[in-house]
C-alpha positions in Angstrom: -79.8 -53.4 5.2 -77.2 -50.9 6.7 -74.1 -52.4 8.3 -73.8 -50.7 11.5 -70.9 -51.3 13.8 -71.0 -50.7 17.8 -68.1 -49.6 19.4 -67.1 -50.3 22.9 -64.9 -48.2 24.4 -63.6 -49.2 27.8 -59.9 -47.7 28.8 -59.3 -46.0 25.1 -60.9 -43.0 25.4 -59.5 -41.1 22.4 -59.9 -40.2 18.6 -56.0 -40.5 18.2 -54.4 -43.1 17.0 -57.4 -45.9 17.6 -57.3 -48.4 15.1 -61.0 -50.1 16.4 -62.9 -46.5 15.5 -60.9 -45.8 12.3 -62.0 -49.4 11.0 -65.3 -49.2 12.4 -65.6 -46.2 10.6 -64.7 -47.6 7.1 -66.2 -50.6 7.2 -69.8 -49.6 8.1 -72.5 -46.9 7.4 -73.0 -45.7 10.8 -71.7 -46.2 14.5 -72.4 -46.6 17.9 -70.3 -45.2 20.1 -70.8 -47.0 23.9 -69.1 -46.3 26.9 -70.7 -48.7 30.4 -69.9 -47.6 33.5 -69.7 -51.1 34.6 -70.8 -50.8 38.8 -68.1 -53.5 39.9 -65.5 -51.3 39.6 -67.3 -49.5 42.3 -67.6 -51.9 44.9 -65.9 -53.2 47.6 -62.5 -56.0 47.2 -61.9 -58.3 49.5 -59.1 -57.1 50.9 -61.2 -54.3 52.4 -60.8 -51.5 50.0 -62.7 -50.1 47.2 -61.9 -51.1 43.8 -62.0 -47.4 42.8 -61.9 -44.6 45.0 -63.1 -40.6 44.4 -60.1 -38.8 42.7 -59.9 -42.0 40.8 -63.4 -41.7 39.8 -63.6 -38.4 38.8 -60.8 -38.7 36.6 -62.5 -42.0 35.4 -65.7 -39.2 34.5 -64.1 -36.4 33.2 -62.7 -38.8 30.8 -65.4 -40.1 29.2 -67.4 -36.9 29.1 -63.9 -35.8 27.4 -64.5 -38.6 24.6 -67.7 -37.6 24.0 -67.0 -33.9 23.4 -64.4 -35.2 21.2 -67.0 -37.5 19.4 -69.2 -34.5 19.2 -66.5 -32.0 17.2 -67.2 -34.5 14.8 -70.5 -35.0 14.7 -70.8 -37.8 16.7 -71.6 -38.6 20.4 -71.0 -41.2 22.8 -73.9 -43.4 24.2 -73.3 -43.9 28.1 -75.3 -46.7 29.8 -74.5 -47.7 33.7 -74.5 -51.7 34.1 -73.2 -55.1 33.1 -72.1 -54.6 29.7 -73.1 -58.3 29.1 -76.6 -57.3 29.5 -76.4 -54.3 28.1 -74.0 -54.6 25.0 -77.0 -57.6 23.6 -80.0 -55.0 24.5 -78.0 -52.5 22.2 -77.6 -54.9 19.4 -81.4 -55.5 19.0 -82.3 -52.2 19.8 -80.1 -51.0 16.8 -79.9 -53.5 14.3 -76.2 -54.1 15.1 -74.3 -55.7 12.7 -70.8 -56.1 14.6 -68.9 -55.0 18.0 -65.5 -53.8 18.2 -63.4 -53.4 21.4 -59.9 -53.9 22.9 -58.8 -56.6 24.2 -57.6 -56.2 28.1 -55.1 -59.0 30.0 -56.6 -58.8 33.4 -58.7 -61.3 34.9 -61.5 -59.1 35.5 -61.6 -57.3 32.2 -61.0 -60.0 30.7 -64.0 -62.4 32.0 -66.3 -59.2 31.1 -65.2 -59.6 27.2 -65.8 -63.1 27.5 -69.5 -62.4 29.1 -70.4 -60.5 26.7 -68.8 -62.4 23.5 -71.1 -65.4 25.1 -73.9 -63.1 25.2 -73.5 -61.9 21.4 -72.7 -65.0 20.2 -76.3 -66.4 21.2 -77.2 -63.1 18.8 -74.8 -64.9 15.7 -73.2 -61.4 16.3 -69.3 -61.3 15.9 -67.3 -59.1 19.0 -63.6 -58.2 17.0 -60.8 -58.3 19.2 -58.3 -54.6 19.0 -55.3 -54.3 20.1 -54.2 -51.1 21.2 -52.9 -50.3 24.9 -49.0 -50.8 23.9 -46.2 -49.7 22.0 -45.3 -52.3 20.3 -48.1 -54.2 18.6 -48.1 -58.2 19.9 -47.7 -59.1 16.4 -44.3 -57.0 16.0 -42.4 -58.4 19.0 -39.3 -60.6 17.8 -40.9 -63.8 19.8 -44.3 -65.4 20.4 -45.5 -64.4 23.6 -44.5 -67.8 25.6 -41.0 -67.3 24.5 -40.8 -63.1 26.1 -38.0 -62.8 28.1 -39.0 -62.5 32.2 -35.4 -60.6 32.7 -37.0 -56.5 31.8 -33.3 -55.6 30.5 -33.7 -58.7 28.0 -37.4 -57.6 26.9 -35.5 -54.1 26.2 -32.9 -54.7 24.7 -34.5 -57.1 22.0 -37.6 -55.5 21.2 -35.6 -52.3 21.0 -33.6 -54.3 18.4 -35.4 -56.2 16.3 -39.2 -54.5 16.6 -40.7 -51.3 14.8 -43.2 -48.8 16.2 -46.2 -48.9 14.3 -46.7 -44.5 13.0 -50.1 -43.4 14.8 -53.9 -43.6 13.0 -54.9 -40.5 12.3 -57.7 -39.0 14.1 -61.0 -39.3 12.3 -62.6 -35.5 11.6 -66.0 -36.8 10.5 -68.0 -39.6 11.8 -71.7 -40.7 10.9 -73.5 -42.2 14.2 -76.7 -44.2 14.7 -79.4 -42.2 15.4 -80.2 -42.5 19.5 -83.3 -40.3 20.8 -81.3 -40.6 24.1 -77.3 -40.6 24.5 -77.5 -41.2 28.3 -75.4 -39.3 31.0 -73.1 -40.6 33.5 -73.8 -41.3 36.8 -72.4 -38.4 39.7 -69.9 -38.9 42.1 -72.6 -38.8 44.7 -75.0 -41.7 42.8 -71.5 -43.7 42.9 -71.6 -43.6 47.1 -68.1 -41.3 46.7 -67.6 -38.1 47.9 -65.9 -35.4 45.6 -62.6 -34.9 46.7 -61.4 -31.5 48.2 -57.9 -30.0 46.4 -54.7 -30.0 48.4 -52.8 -26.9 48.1 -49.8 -29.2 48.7 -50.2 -30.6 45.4 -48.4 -29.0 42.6 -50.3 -30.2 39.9 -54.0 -31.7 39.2 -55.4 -34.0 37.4 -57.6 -33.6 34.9 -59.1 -36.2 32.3 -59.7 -36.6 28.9 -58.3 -37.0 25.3 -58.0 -33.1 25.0 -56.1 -32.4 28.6 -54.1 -35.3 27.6 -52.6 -34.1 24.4 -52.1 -30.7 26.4 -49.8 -32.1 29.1 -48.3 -33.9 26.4 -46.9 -30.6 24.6 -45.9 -29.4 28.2 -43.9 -32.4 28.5 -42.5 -31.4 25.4 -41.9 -27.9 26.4 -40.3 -29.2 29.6 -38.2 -31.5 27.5 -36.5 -28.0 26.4 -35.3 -27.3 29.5 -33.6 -30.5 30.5 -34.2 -33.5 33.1 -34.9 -31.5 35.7 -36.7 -33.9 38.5 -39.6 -31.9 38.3 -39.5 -31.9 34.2 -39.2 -36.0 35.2 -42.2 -36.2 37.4 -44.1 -33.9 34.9 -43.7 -36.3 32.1 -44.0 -39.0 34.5 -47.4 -37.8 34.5 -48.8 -38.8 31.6 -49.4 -42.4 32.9 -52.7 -41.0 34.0 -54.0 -40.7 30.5 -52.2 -43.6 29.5 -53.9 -46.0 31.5 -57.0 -44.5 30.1 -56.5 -44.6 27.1 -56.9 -41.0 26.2 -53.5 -40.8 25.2 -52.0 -43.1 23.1 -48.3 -44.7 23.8 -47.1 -44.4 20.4 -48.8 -40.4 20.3 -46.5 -40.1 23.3 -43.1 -42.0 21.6 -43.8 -40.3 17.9 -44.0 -36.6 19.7 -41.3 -36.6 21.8 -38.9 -38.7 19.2 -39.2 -35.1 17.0 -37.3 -33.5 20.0 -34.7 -36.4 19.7 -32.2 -33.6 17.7 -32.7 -30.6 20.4 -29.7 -30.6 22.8 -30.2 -31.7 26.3 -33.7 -33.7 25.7 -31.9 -37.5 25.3 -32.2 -37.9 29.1 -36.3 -37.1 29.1 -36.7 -38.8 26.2 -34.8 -41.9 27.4 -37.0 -41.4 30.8 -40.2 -41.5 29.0 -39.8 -44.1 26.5 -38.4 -46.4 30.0 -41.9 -46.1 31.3 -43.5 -47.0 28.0 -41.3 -49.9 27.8 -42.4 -51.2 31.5 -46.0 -50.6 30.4 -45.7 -52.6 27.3 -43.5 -55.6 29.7 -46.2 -55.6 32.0 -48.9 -56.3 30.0 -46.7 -58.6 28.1 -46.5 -60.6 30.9 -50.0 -60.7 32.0 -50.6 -62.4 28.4 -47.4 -65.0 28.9 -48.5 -65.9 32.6 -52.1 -65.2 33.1 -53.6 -63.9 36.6 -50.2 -65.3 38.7 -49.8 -61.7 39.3 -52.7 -62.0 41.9 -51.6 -64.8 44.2 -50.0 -63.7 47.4 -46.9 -66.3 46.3 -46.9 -65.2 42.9 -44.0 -67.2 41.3 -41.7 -67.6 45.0 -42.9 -67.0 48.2 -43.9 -64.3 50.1 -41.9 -62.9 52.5 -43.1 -63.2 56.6 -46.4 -61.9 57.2 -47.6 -61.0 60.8 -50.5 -62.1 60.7 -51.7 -61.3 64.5 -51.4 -57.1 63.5 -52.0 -57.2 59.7 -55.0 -55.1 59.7 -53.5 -52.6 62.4 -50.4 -51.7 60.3 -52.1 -51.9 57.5 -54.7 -49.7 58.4 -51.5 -47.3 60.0 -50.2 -47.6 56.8 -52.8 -46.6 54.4 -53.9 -43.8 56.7 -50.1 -42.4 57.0 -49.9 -42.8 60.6 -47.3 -45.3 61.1 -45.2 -42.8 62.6 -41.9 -43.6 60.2 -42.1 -39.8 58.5 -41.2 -40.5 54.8 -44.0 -43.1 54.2 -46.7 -41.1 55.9 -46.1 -38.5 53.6 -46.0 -41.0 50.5 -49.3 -42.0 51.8 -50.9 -38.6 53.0 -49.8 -37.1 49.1 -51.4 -40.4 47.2 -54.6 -39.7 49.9 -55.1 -36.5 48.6 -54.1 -36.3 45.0 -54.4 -40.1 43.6 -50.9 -39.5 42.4 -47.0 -40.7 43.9 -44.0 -40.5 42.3 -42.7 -44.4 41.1 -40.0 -44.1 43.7 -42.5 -43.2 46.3 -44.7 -46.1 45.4 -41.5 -48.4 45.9 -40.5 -46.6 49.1 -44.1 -47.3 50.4 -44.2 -50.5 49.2 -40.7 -52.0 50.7 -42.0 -50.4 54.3 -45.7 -52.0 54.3 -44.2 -55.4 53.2 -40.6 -55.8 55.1 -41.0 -53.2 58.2 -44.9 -53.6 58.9 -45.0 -57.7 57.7 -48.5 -57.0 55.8 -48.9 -58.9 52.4 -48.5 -57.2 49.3 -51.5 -57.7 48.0 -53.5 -55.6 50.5 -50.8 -52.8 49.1 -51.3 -53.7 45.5 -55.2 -53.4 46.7 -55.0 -50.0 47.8 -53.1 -48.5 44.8 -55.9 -49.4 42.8 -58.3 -48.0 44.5 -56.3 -44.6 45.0 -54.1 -44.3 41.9 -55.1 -42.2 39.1 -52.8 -43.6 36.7 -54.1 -47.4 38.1 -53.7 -49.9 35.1 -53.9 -53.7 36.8 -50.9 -54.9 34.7 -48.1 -52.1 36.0 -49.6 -52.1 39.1 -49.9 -55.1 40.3 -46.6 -56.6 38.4 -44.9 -53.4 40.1 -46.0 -54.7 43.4 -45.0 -58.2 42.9 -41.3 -57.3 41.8 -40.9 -55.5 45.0 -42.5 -58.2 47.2 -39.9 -60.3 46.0 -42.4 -62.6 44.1 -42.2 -61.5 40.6 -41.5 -63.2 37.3 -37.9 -62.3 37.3 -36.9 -63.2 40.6 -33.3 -61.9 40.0 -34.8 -58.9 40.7 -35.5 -59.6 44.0 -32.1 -57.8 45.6 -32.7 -54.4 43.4 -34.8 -52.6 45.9 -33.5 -50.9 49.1 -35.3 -48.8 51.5 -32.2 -46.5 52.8 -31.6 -45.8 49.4 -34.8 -44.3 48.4 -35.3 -42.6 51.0 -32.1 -40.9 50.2 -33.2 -40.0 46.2 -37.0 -39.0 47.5 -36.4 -37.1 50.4 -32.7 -36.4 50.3 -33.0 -33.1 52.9 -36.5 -33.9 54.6 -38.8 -31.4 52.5 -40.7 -33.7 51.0 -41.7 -35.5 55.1 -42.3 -31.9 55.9 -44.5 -30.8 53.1 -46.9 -34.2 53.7 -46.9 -34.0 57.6 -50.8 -35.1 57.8 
């Protein structure tokens, strides 16, 4: 009998540098490629917001369909099935005479209770799921400690793994790939069948979005380009940008490092380069963290206490809040830009953040809440660690004192363009 392997993709949409489909590929005589657009990331949270809003969703879209073009190049294609993957993932196995799964392994709570669903669900098949690892920089395995023994303190994490770890070179793209053969691949559901309206450009926005492996590696040779011309703020914020196909996984964080380390001889690039490879580093520390400390994250008290929390007018401000309409200038246009492009700069984020939790009261988790469902770049492990370092509650609770309102006001809006470009 043929060995045939089905591959799960989730949030690594790419050819690039994916260990799971270069394995899968070697070890077996045919794939299946599967992507499940798994309806609870469509609903509603708790806290009143939606776990994925419209420019997130698109982008969610456009990068799938982006992976299966990419699978088609080389003749392949990607299956696409809407549901529980634990139902579905079995009913593929029998249907195909499945031999194995492969997937990446994810450090949320959510993502993370899927996995297990559906290894439950296989394993009542005697059908192995293989565990990838493939979201960071630096591989688990290379880090200079276990994971119970990773410093909290960031500049700690830094400095040692900068030390005493390598970065693993890229897998090389496959350029052939032989697929199971599927009378029907499936398409993905619309905007429209999701109960989300497709959102209108804003000809504020200086930049849009758009997903996919390919559009990825694009904005990655702009940010290259841009590298050329020094760390302007705007070069900044343009390679800042690749988080969005980061936290899909159509880019690759060690694509990004190897690319940009070639410029590492070409005058005036150290400062970009140094810029970029900070924000891979907080990626990689966040999710480092989710493995040492679970779902803590979550909890309103984290690992202190949350600040005061008026309770009586939560909803009110935070409803002025998330609708830019609390009348303090700077945030409204923070949250009128994220409204209508799904993407802040991190010092906006923080700005936002310190006004909702220490000038409005509200709890950071309703904040946390809304990021995810507006961010484009939204990965649970930056986001929601992000939002718990500024509420004072985070793992390192030395860095409790770091953040200051007046401050970044100053470095985001330092003579009041920025308020008057995101009036509502």
């Amino acid at each position: 009998m043929s060995k045939k392997i089905l591959v799960w993709f989730r949030n690594d949409l790419r050819l690039h540098d994916n260990e799971m489909l270069v394995e899968a590929i070697a070890k077996s005589d045919s794939i299946l490629p599967v992507y499940i657009l798994d309806h609870r990331l469509f609903g509603e949270t708790k806290y009143g917001t939606l776990k994925t809003g419209n420019i997130r969703a698109q982008f969610i879209l456009e990068s799938v369909l982006g992976l299966r073009n990419s699978l088609k190049q080389i003749g392949g294609n990607l299956l696409i099935a809407a549901g529980n993957p634990e139902d579905i993932i079995p009913q593929l196995v029998q249907e195909y005479e499945i031999t194995e799964v492969y997937h990446h392994r994810e450090v949320a709570r959510e993502e993370t209770h899927v996995s297990t669903l559906v290894e439950n669900a296989l394993w009542k098949l005697r059908i192995n799921l293989k565990h990838f690892i493939g979201h960071t920089l630096y591989n688990k395995e290379d880090l200079p400690f276990p994971i119970k023994d990773i410093p909290d303190a960031f500049n700690q994490f830094k400095k040692k793994i900068e030390r005493d770890s390598i970065i693993k070179p890229c897998f090389a793209a496959p350029d052939r790939i032989n697929v199971a053969e599927v009378i029907d691949w499936g398409t993905l559901p619309s905007l429209a069948e999701l109960n989300l309206s497709a959102p209108e450009k804003d000809q504020r926005a200086d930049f849009e979005f758009t997903g996919g492996e390919t559009e990825g590696l694009v904005h990655l040779q702009k940010v290259i380009v841009a590298m050329q011309q020094a760390a302007t703020t705007k070069n900044l914020i343009l390679a800042s940008k690749l988080s969005a196909w980061l936290a899909m996984g159509s880019l690759s964080p060690r694509k990004v490092y190897w690319e940009i380390k070639k410029m590492e001889g070409v005058p005036n690039t150290k400062a970009m380069f140094n810029h970029i490879l900070l924000g891979l580093l907080w990626r990689d520390y966040f999710r480092f963290m989710f493995k040492k400390y679970g779902n803590t994250f979550f909890h309103p008290d984290g690992f202190g206490s949350q600040g005061l929390v008026d309770v009586a007018n939560e909803q009110e401000n935070f409803s002025k809040w998330r609708n830019g309409q609390t009348g303090f200038a700077v945030v409204d246009a923070v949250m009128t830009e994220l409204n209508q492009t799904g993407f802040i700069s991190n010092i906006a984020r923080q700005t936002a953040a310190l006004y909702l939790i220490n000038n409005l009261e509200v709890s950071w988790v309703l904040g946390a809440a809304y990021f995810e469902e507006k961010l484009i770049d939204y990965n649970p492990a930056s986001n929601w660690g992000n939002w718990a370092n500024v509420a004072g509650v985070g793992n390192d609770q030395k860095s409790k004192s770091v953040f200051d309102l007046d401050k970044n006001i100053k470095n985001l809006d330092p003579k009041g363009n920025y308020a008057t470009t995101w009036a509502s």
